[in-house]
TIFI-22790 format. One record per residue: y, x, z of N, C-alpha, C in turn. Coordinates in pm, whole numbers, plus 50000, padded with zeros to 5 digits. Example, Ala and Ser with C-alpha at 12.3 -4.5 7.8 and 13.67 -1.06 7.14 Angstrom:
<pts>
494315131950780495505123050780496705132050780;497755128550708498945136750714500035129050787;
</pts>
This chain:
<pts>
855483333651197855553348151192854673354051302;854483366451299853433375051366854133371651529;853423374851625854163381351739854663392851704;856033390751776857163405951761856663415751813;856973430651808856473440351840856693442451983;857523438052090857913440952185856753434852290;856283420352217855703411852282854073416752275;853693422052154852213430452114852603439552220;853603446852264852973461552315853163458052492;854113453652508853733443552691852413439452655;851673426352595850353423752618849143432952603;849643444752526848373457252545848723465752691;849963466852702850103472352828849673465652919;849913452152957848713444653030847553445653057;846903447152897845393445752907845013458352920;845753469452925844683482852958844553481953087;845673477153191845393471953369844533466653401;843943461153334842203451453321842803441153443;841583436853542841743424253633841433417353562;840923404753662840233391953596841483380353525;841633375153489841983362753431843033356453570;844233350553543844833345653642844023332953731;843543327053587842513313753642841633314753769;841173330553754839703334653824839753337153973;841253335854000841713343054128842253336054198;842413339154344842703326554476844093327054425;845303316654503846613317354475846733325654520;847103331854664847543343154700847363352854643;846013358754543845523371454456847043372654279;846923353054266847793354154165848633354554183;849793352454299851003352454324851463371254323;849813378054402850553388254386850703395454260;850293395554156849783397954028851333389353953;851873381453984853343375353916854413383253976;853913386554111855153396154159855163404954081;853893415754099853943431854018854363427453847;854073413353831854773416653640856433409753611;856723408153707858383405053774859063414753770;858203427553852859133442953890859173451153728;859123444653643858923453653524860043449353466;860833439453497862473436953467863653444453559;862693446953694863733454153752865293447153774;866223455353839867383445253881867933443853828;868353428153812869733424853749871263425253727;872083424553716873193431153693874103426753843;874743435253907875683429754000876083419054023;876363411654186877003400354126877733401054267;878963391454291880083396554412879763390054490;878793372654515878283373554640876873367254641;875483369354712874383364854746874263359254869;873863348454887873813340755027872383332155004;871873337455147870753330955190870553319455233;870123307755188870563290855266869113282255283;869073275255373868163270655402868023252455334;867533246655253867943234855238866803224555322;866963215055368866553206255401865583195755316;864403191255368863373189655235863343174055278;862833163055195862803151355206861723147455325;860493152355364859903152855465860143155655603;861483164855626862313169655687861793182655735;861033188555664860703198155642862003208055596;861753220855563862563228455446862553237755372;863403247055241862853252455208863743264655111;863693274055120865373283155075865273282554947;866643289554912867173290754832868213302654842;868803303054694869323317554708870543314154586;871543317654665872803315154574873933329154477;873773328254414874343340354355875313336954268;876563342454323878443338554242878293352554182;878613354354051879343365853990880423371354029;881663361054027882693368254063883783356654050;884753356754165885323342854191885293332754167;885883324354123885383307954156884853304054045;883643297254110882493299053965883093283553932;882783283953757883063273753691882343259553702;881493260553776880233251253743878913255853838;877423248553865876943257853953875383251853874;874413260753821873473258253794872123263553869;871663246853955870273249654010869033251853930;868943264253931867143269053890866063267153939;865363261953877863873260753924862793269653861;862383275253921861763286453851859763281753826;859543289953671858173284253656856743293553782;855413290653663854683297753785853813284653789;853413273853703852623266653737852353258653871;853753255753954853963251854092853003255654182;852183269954129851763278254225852273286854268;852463297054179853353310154200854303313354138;855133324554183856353326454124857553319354289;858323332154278859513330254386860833334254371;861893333054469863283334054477863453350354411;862593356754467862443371854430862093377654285;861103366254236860523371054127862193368853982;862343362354029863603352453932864773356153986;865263366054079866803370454088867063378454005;866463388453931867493393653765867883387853688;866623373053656867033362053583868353350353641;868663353753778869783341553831870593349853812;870523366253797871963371753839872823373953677;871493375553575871943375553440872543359553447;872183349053462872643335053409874033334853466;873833339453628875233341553691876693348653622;875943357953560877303369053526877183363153350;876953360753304876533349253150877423339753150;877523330453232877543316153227879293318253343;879173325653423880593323353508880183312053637;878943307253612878233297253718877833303453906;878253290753942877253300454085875603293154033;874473303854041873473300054060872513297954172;872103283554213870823282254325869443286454276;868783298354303867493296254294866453286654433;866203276554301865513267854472863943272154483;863843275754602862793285254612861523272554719;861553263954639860613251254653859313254054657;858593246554800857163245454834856163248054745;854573257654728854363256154640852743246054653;852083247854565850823242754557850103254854558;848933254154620847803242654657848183235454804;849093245254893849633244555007850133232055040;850763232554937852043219554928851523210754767;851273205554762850473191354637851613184154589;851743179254473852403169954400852213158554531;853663150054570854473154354455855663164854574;855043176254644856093180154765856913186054602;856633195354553857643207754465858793201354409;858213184454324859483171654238860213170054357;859883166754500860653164954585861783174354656;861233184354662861873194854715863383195754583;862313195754443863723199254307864803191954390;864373178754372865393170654366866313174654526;865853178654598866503178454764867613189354726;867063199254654867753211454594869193210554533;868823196054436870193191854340870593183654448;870603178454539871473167354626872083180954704;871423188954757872523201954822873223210454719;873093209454639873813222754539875253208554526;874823196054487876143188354519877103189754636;876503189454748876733184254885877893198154914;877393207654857877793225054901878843226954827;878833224054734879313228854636880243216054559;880773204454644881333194054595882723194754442;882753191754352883523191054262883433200354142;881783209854160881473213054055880543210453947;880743210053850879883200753741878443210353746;877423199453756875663206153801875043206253679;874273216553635873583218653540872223220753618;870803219153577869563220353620869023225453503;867783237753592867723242453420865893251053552;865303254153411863713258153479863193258653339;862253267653386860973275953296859873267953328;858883264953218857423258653268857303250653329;856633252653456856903243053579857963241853612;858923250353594860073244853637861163237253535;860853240353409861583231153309860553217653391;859553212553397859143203853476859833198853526;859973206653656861293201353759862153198553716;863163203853637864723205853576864223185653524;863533184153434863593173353379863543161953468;862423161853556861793155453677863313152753786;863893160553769865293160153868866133148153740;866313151253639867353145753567866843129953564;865603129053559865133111353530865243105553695;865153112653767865723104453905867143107753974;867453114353912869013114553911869093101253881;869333098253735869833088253622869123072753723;867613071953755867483064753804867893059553994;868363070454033868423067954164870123067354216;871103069854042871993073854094872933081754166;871993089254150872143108054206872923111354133;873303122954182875283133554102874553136153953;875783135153927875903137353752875353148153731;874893149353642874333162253590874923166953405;875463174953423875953177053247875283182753225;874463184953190873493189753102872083193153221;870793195453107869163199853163868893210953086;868573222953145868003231153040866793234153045;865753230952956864383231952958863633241652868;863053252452936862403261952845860953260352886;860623259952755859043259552755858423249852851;859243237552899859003230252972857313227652957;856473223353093855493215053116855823198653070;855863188653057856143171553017855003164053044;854113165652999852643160353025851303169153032;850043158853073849163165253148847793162653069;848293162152914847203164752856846483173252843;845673180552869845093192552876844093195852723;843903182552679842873180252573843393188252409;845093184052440846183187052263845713196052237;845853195652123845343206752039845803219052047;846963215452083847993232152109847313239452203;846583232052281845503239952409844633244552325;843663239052242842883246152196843013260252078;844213264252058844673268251949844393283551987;843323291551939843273308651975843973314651993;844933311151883846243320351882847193320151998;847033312352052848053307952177847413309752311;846433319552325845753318352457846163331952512;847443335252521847813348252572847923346852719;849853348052796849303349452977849583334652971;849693328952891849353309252951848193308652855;847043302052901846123299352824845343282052909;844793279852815844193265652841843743265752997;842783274753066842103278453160843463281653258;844633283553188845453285853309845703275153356;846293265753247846783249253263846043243153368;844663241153372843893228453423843833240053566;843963251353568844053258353735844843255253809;846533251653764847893249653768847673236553791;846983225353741846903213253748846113206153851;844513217453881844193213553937844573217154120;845413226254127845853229554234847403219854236;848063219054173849423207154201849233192454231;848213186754110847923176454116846283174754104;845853173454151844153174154158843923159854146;844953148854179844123136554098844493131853967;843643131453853844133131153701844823119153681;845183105953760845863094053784847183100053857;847583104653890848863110953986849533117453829;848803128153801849533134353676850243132253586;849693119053555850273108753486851353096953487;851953103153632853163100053671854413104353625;855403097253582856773103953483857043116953549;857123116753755857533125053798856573140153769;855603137553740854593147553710854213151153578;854303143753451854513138253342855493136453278;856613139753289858113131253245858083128653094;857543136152968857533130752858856803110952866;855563107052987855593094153023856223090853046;857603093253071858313081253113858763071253035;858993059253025859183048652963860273048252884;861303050752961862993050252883863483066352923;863543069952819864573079552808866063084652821;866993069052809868203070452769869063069952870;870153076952854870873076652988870483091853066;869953102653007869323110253042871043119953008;870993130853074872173140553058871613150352926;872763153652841872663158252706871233173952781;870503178552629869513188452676869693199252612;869593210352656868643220152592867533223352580;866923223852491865343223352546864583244352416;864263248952471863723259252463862183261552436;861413271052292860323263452298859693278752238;858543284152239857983299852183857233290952121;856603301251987855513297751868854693301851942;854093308352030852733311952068852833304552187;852583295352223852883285452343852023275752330;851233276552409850603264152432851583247452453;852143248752550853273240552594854613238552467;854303246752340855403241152302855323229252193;854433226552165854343207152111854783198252245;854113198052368854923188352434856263191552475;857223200552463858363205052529858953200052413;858783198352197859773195952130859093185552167;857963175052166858143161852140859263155752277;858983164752422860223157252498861453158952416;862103169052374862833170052293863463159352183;862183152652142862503144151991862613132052037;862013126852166862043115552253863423110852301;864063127152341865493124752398866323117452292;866473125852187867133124452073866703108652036;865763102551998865173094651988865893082652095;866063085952196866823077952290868353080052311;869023087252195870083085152194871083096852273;870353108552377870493119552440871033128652347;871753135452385872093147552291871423159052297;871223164552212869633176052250869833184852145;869883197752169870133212552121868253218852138;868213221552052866553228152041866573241651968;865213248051990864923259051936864213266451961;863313269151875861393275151880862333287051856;861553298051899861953313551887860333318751845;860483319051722859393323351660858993338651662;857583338551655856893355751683857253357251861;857433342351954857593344452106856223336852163;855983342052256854723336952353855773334252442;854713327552551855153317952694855083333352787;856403326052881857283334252986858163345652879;858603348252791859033352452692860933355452787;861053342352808862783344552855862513348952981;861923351253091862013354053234862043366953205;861413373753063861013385853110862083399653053;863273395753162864843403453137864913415753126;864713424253033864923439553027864003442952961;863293432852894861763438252872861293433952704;861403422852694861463413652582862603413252499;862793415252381864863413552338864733397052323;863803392252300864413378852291864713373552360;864503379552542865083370352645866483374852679;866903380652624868393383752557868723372752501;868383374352373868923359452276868773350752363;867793343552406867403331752504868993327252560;869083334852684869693337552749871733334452676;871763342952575873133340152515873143326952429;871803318652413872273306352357872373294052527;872003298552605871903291952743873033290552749;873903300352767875263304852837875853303252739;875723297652594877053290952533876493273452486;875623268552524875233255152577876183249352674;876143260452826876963259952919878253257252932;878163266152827879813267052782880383255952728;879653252652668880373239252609880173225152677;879503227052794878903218152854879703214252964;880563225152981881403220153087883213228353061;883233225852854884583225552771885403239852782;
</pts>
């Protein structure tokens, strides 16, 4: 189906702002350019408490995060990783989106507001995810962890769950992956596809790539890669989230069909007539509405 009307008239409103191409511009030029199209969701709905925390990074470095309870004792606590091509995108840009999941879901949410690239290189951001889910345990002991991320950060979300499983790290009931990144083909066809070259476009990918991971042998690491990874199984049940105008969404269902394939339990669903960043964009888009109410009854059942 066509792109929806909501999604045509944001991308003309875009393009009468002119500016160059995200590709064309230093990180700092694009980070600020993700902020100003962040403030067009404006704030998210109340929530009874926000706390500022500092987590501790595997380097011994560190790096915040931002916790947001709706309203008494949250059921469960889901760490976010937010997308942005592990360049840009922050704790700030993504609090309407933690405070909707928050007051949704009954969850406390962590936004982990993890190192970015070019600054910080593959693999600091996989490292930091994961430092993120060992404190959202540590803090928060006896509540069931959900991991969940957009793009780069469905990236992460996944990237956390395969070294969980392998390292023996806290349980995780469920991954929620929208429009996940998985691999670092740049070549698929879904890249080349016209129709799909809206605000993710091919030229964004290999910018994103070449600033995270700049050696094309690194990329190709599960942690950087996770649709590479070898074994699948044993992985915590998924959601996985996917737009028709998406470059990224052939590799996000094939992680998808892989899970399943390995025996994972896996909930899917293309939201057709949607382009990429589609769910971040809260107040603005109706489908990141829908998005959003199939998240929070995933959740729901995810933790009975």
């Amino acid at each position: 189906m066509p792109l929806d009307h909501a999604t045509t008239a944001l991308l003309e409103q875009l393009a009468a702002l002119g500016g160059p191409p995200l590709h064309e511009l230093a990180p700092e030029e694009a980070r600020t350019v993700s902020a100003g199209l962040s403030e067009l969701s404006g704030k998210g709905p109340d929530v009874a408490r926000v706390e500022e925390v500092t987590i501790p990074a595997e380097d011994g470095a560190s790096f915040p995060a931002r916790v947001l309870v709706a309203n008494g004792t949250p059921r469960g606590v889901i760490v976010y990783y937010h997308g942005g091509g592990w360049v840009i995108g922050s704790i700030d840009e993504f609090d309407a989106l933690g405070r909707e999941l928050a007051v949704r879901t009954g969850c406390a949410v962590v936004l982990a507001g993890y190192r970015l690239a070019p600054e910080h290189r593959y693999p600091v951001a996989a490292r930091d995810a994961y430092a993120a889910l060992l404190w959202a345990a540590s803090d928060m002991p006896g509540l069931p962890i959900i991991v969940a991320g957009d793009s780069a950060g469905g990236n992460l979300a996944a990237v956390v769950a395969q070294r969980a499983r392998d390292e023996g790290g806290p349980a995780i009931a469920l991954q929620v992956l929208v429009y996940p990144v998985t691999d670092c083909d740049l070549d698929a066809p879904s890249y080349q596809d016209p129709d799909r070259q809206l605000l993710l476009t091919r030229d964004g990918m290999v910018y994103f790539w070449d600033h995270y991971a700049p050696d094309p042998g690194a990329r190709a690491n599960p942690d950087a890669s996770p649709l590479r990874a070898a074994e699948l199984s044993g992985l915590p049940p998924a959601l996985v989230l996917t737009a028709e105008y998406d470059i990224l969404r052939e590799e996000g269902e094939a992680y998808a069909e892989r899970l399943r394939q390995a025996g994972v339990p896996v909930e899917s669903k293309r939201f057709e007539g949607q382009m990429h960043v589609f769910f971040t964009m809260v107040n603005v888009l109706p489908a990141s509405a829908e998005a959003l109410d199939l998240v929070a009854g995933a959740v729901g059942r995810s933790l009975g």
